[in-house]
Each structure stands twice: as structure tokens, then as C-alpha cells.
GUPA-859059 format. One line per field, with one value per residue (C-alpha): residue in three letters; x, y, z. Coordinates in steps of 0.25 Angstrom, whole numbers, padded with zeros to 4 digits, m for minus. Example, Ala and Ser with C-alpha at 12.3 -4.5 7.8 and 13.67 -1.06 7.14 Angstrom:
2
res (Ala, Ser) .
px (0049, 0055) .
py (m0018, m0004) .
pz (0031, 0029) .
//
This chain:
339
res (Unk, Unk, Unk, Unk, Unk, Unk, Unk, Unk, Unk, Unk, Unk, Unk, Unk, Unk, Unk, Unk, Unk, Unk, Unk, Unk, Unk, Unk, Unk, Unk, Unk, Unk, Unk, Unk, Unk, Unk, Unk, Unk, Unk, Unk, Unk, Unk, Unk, Unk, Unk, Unk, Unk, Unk, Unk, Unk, Unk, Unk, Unk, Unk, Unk, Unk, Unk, Unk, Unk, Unk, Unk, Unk, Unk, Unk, Unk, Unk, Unk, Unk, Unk, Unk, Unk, Unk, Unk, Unk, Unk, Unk, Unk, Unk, Unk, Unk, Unk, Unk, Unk, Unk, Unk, Unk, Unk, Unk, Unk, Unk, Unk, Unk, Unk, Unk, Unk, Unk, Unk, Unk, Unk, Unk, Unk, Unk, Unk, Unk, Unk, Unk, Unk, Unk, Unk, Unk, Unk, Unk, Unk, Unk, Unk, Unk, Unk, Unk, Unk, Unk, Unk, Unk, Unk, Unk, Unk, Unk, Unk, Unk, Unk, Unk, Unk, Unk, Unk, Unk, Unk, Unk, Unk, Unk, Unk, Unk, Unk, Unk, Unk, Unk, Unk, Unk, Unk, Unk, Unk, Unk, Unk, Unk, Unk, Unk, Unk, Unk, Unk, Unk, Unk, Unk, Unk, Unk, Unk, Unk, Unk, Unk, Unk, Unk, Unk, Unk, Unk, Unk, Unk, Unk, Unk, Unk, Unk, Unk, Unk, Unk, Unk, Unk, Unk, Unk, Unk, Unk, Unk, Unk, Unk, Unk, Unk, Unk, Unk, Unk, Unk, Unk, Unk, Unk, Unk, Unk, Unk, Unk, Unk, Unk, Unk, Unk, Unk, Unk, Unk, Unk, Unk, Unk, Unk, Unk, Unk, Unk, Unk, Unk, Unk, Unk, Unk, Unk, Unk, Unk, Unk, Unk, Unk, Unk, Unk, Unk, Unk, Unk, Unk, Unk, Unk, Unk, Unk, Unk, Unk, Unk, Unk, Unk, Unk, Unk, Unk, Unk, Unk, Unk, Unk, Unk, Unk, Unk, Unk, Unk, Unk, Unk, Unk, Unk, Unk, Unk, Unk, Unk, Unk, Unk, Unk, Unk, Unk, Unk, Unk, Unk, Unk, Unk, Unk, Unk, Unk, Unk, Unk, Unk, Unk, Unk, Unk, Unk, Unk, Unk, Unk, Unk, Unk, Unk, Unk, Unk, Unk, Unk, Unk, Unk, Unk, Unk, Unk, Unk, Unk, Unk, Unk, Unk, Unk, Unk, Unk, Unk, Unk, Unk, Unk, Unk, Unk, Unk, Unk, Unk, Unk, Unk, Unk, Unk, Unk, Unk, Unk, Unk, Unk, Unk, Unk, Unk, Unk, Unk, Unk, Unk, Unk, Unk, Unk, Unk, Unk, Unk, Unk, Unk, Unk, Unk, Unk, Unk, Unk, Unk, Unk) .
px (0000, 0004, 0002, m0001, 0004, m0002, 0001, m0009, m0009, m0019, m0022, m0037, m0036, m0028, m0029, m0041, m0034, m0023, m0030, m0038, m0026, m0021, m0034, m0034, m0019, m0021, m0011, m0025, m0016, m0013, m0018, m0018, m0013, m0016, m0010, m0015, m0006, m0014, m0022, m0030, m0038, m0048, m0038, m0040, m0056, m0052, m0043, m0054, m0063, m0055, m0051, m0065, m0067, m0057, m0050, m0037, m0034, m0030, m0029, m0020, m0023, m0012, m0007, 0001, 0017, 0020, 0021, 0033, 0026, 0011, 0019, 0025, 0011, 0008, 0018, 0018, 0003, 0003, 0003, 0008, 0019, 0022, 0022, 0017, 0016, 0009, 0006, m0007, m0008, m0001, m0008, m0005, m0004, m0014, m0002, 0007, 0005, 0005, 0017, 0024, 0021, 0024, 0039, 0040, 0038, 0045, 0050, 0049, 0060, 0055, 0059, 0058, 0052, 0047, 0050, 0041, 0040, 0032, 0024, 0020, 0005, 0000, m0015, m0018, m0003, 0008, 0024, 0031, 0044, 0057, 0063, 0076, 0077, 0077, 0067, 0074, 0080, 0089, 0094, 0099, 0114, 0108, 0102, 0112, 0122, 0111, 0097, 0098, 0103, 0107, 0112, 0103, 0093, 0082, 0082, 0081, 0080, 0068, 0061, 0049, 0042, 0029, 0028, 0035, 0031, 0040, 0041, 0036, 0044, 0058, 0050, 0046, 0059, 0068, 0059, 0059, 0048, 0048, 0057, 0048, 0057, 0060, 0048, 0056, 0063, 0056, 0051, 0067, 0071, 0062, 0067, 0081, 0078, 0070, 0081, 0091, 0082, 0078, 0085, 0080, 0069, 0065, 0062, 0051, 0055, 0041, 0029, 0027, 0019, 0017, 0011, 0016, 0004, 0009, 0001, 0002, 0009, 0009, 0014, 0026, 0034, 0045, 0058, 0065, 0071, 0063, 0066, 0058, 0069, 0080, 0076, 0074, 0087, 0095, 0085, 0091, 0104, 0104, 0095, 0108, 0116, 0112, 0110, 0126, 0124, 0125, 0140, 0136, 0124, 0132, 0134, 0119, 0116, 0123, 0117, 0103, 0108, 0109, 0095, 0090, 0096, 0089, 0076, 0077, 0081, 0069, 0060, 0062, 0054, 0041, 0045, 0042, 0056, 0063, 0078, 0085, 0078, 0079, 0094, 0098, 0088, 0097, 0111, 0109, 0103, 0116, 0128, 0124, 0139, 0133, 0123, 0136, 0142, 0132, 0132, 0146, 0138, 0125, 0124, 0124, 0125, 0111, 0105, 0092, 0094, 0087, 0092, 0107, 0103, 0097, 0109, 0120, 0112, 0111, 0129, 0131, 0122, 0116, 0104, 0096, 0097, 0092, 0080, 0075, 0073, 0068, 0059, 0055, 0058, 0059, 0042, 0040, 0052, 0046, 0032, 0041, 0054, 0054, 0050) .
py (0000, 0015, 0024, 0038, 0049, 0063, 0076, 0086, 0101, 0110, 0101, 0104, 0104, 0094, 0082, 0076, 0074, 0069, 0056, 0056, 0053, 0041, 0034, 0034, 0025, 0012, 0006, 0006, 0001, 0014, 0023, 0037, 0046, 0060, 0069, 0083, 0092, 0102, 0109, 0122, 0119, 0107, 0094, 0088, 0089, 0084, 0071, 0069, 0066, 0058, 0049, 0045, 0043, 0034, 0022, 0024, 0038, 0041, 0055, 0063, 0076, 0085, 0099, 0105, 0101, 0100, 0089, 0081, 0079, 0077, 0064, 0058, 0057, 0049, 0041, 0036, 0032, 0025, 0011, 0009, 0000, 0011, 0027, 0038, 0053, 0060, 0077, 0083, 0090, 0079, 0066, 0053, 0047, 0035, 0025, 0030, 0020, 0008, 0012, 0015, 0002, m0006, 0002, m0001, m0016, m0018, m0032, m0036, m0028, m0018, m0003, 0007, 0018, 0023, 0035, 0040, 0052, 0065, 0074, 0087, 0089, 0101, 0100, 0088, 0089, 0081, 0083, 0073, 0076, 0072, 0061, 0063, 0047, 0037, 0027, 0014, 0010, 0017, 0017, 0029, 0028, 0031, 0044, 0050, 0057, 0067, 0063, 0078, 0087, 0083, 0096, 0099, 0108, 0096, 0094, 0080, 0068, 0063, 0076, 0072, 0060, 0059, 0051, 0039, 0027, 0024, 0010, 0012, 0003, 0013, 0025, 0016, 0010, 0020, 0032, 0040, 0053, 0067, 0078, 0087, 0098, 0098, 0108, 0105, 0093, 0084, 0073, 0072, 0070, 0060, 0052, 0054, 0047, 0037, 0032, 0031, 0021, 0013, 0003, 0006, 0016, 0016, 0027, 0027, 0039, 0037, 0038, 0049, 0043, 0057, 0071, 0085, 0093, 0108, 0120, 0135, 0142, 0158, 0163, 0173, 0172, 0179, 0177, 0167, 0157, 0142, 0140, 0127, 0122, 0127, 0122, 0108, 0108, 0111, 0100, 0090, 0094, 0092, 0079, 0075, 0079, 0072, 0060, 0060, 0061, 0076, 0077, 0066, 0074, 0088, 0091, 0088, 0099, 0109, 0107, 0107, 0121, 0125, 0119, 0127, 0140, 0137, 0136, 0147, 0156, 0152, 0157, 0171, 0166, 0167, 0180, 0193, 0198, 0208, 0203, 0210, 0203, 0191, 0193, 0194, 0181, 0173, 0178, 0173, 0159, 0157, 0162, 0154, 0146, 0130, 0135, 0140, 0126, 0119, 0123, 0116, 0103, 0106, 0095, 0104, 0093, 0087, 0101, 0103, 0116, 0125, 0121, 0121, 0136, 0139, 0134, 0141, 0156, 0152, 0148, 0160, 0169, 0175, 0182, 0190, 0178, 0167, 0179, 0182, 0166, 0162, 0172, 0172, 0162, 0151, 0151, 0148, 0138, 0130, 0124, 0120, 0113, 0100, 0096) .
pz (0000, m0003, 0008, m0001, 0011, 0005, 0014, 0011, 0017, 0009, m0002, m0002, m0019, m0020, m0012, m0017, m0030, m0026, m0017, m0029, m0036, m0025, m0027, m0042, m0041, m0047, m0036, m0025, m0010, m0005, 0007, 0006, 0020, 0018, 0029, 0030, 0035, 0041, 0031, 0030, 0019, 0016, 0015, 0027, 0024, 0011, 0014, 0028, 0015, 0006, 0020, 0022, 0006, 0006, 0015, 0010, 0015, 0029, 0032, 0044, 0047, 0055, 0057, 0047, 0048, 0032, 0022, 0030, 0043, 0036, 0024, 0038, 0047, 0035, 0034, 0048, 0044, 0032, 0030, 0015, 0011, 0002, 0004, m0006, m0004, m0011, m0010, m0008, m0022, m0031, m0038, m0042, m0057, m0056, m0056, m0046, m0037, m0045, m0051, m0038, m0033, m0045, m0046, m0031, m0031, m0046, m0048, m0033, m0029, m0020, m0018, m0006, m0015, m0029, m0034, m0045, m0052, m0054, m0062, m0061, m0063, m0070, m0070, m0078, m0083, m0080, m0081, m0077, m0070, m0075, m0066, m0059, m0058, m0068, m0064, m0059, m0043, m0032, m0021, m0012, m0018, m0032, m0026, m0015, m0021, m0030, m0021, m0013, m0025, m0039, m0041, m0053, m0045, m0044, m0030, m0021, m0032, m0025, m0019, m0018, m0009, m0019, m0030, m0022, m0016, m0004, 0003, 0020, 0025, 0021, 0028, 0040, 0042, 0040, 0046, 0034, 0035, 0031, 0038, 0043, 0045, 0031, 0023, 0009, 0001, 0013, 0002, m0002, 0010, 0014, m0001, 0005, 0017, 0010, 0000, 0010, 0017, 0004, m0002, m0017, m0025, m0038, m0046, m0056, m0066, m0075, m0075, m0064, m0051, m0045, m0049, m0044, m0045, m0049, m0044, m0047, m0037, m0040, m0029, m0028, m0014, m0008, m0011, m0002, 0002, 0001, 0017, 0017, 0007, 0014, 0028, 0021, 0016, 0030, 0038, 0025, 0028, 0043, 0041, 0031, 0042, 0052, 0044, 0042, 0026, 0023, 0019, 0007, 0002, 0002, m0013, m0014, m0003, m0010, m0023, m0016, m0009, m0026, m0026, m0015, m0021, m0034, m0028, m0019, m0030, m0040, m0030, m0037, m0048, m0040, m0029, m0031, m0030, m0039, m0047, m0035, m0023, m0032, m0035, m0020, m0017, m0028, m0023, m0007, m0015, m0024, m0015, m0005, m0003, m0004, m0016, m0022, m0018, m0021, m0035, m0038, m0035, m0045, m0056, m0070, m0078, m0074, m0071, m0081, m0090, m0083, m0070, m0075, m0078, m0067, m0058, m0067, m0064, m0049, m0048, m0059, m0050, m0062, m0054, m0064, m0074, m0064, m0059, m0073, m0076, m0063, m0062, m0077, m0086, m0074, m0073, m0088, m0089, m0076, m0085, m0098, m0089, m0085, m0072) .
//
């Protein structure tokens, strides 16, 4: 059986879809918990009805702690043999499950977790996303030396904790839950954890199992620093610390300080800031002494285009050129790039 955990905070438009989507799986033995973290809106009157509508959904209501803590009540209820989360807002291809399940168990030789892939949903439209991983079977060795930080501005290889059907047993033996002191990059550290602990994945490139729903956002902020992103990183460091492994992930930390920069300083695409404000935001990002460092560790050769030329401004410190693209030319290229 699946246990389906779906964290749901304000998800009053949403959440109805995405069960729908659960029940419509052709693979039928799963249970669905949702957790409502503390909601303002109508969700938990919403998932109180889909509880009584259906036998499979157990529903847990608490006070509001963020998406950590809400995935790991969960996970100390469910009774799955394997573990799927999925988000308030997203939905499910029809086949997820069977396919996960059928990848898992493939030729009698079992794995500890599938990792499928995404698309991101438009509407009715589909873009699947480019895999990172060729589909095929892992281990943790095959991962370390570029799971953190690649160097090509991408981010932790598996970011993201949908879109994969885990083994319980892993979680339940070797403790594995969420940090709940880390508001960002939570889901990759909790698939760092988990591929130290297994044995072997498997990764299943195509077709996708999981849909990102993508909703307009157009709202301006100010111009600052993401502070949740930052505080996540120092809480991973220290974790690394602690564990005794930081010295052997330190060229990925820097590369990700690179990353960190470059998603601090596309924020001035959406800020009402001026060139001059802008410029002195981008200058304290760049000068930064392990950003700077960091850079001599980025992997140019793998970089997309756009990301190579992105990063060459950012080391070149070329200010008003980086300003006019973000701000200008960065919007339109974003709905024709690949994902």
C-alpha cells in the first residue's frame, strides 16, 4: 500500500483536484493523510468532507508550523509500505502509481525509492521538464561528489520530495524526517539523508509521474535578500557539521553560495528598484569572498547557455548589462526556455 501524505495550508481552490487526482490512479491500495497546517481559509472544512466521502482519507488538523513539521505528523501515522507526498496544488498523471510501483519492484529485485519526474502544468498544458538523471539504478557513491551543487546554477540534484515513492522501512529505521528549522531546500535534505540510508534508487527519467502546477504571481517585492534560503543554508552547513562530513561537500558549498547569489540578484527583475539601488544590491551579492570562490568551482562546460551568460556577468561584474536582462529580457525568455 501507498501511503499519499498531502500537507495543505490555504489550498481552499485546490485541494479538491488534487484527491481527485489520487482516486483517478489506476494502481487502487493507497491511503491518503492529509495534514492541515493551520489554515485560514475553508480547507480543513473542505478535506473534513472528503474524509467522510471517502474510507481511504484520514485527515489531521494542527496549528500552523509550516510544511516540515505538517509532512512528518504524517509520517508517523501512515501505514504504507511505501510513501508518496504530494502538494496541496499539484496533480497526478493517472499512471503515476502503477508505474512507480511497477519500477520499484522490477525484476524481483527491489529498490528503496523511485525517483520520477516532472511536468510543469499550464492550465491544461504540459511541459515536461528536462531530467537531470538518466533513468537507470544508483547508489549514494554515484551522487555525492555533485548531489548538493553541480555547479551549473541547477540547484540540489533531487530538490524535491514529490514525484517519489519511497520505501518506509528506510524512514522508520534509519529515522529519516524533515528538519523543521529549515524553511527552504527542506525536501533536499531530506533526499540527502534518505540516499545515504539506502542501499539503491532508481530513477525513471520518462514519462513524467508528477505535475507542478504554475500559478501567476504578480506581485512586486522589495528588494532583499531570500533570508529563508539563507538561514536553510547555515542550518545545512551546521547539520553537515555535526554530521562530520562538511570538509568533503566544501566545493559543492561554495558553488551553491554562487547559486544563492544568482537567486538573490534575479529578484531585481520583479522589485521596484531603480539601476542605482539595484547596482549597490548586485555589488554586496557578488563581492562576497566565498561567492567569489565559489565561482572557480562552477562547471562551465555543462552550464546551459543562458546560465553560462548569466554567470559570466555575475564574475565579470558587469551591473547595468545583468539589470537590463533580468529585468527586461529575462520575463520574455522564461515562457520560451526550457524548463
Amino acid at each position: 500500500m501507498i501511503s499519499v501524505i498531502i500537507p495543505a495550508y490555504n489550498a481552499e481552490q485546490f485541494i479538491e483536484n488534487t484527491v481527485a487526482s489520487v482516486f483517478k490512479q489506476t494502481y487502487t491500495a493507497f491511503e491518503i493523510l492529509i495534514v492541515n497546517d493551520g489554515s485560514t481559509d475553508r480547507t480543513k472544512e473542505i478535506c473534513e468532507n472528503l474524509a467522510g466521502q471517502h474510507s481511504q482519507i484520514r485527515f489531521f488538523d494542527k496549528e500552523n508550523s509550516g510544511v516540515s513539521a505538517t509532512r512528518n505528523v504524517a509520517l508517523r501515522h501512515m501505514k504504507g509500505d511505501y510513501v508518496f507526498f504530494l502538494d496541496s496544488d499539484d496533480v497526478l498523471p493517472e499512471y503515476a502509481f502503477e508505474l512507480l510501483v511497477r519500477e520499484m519492484e522490477r525484476g524481483g529485485s527491489q529498490c528503496d525509492a523511485v525517483f520520477g519526474t516532472h511536468a510543469y502544468g499550464y492550465g491544461e498544458k504540459r511541459m515536461p521538464r528536462v531530467p537531470r538523471v538518466e533513468s537507470g539504478e544508483y547508489t549514494y557513491d554515484d551522487f555525492k561528489d555533485h548531489f548538493l551543487d553541480d555547479g551549473t546554477l541547477t540547484g540540489i540534484l533531487f530538490g524535491s520530495a514529490c514525484g517519489v515513492l519511497y520505501r518506509t522501512n528506510v524512514i522508520f529505521e534509519h529515522e529519516i524526517y524533515f528538519h523543521e528549522k529549515v524553511l527552504s531546500n527542506e525536501d533536499g535534505l531530506f533526499n540527502f539523508m534518505f540516499l545515504r540510508a539506502a542501499e539503491k534508487i532508481r530513477v525513471l527519467a520518462s514519462p513524467y509521474v508528477y505535475v507542478y502546477n504554475q500559478w501567476k504571481n504578480n506581485r512586486t517585492r522589495p528588494l532583499d535578500k531570500d533570508r529563508k534560503l539563507i538561514n536553510g543554508e547555515a542550518y545545512i552547513e551546521s547539520w553537515m557539521e555535526r554530521e562530520g562530513i562538511k570538509e568533503e561537500f566544501e566545493n559543492q558549498l561554495l558553488t551553491r553560495r554562487v547559486m544563492i547569489a544568482f537567486l538573490n540578484s534575479i529578484r531585481v527583475g520583479d522589485s521596484k528598484t531603480n539601476y542605482r539601488q539595484a547596482r549597490a544590491f548586485l555589488k554586496d551579492e557578488w563581492s562576497d569572498p566565498q561567492v567569489q570562490r565559489g565561482f572557480r568551482h562552477m562547471n562551465y562546460e555543462h552550464m546551459s547557455k543562458y546560465k553560462k551568460l548569466i554567470c559570466m556577468m555575475m564574475r565579470r561584474r558587469m551591473y547595468l548589462i545583468f539589470y537590463l536582462v533580468i529585468r527586461y529580457l529575462y520575463p520574455f525568455a522564461g515562457k520560451v526556455i526550457k524548463r
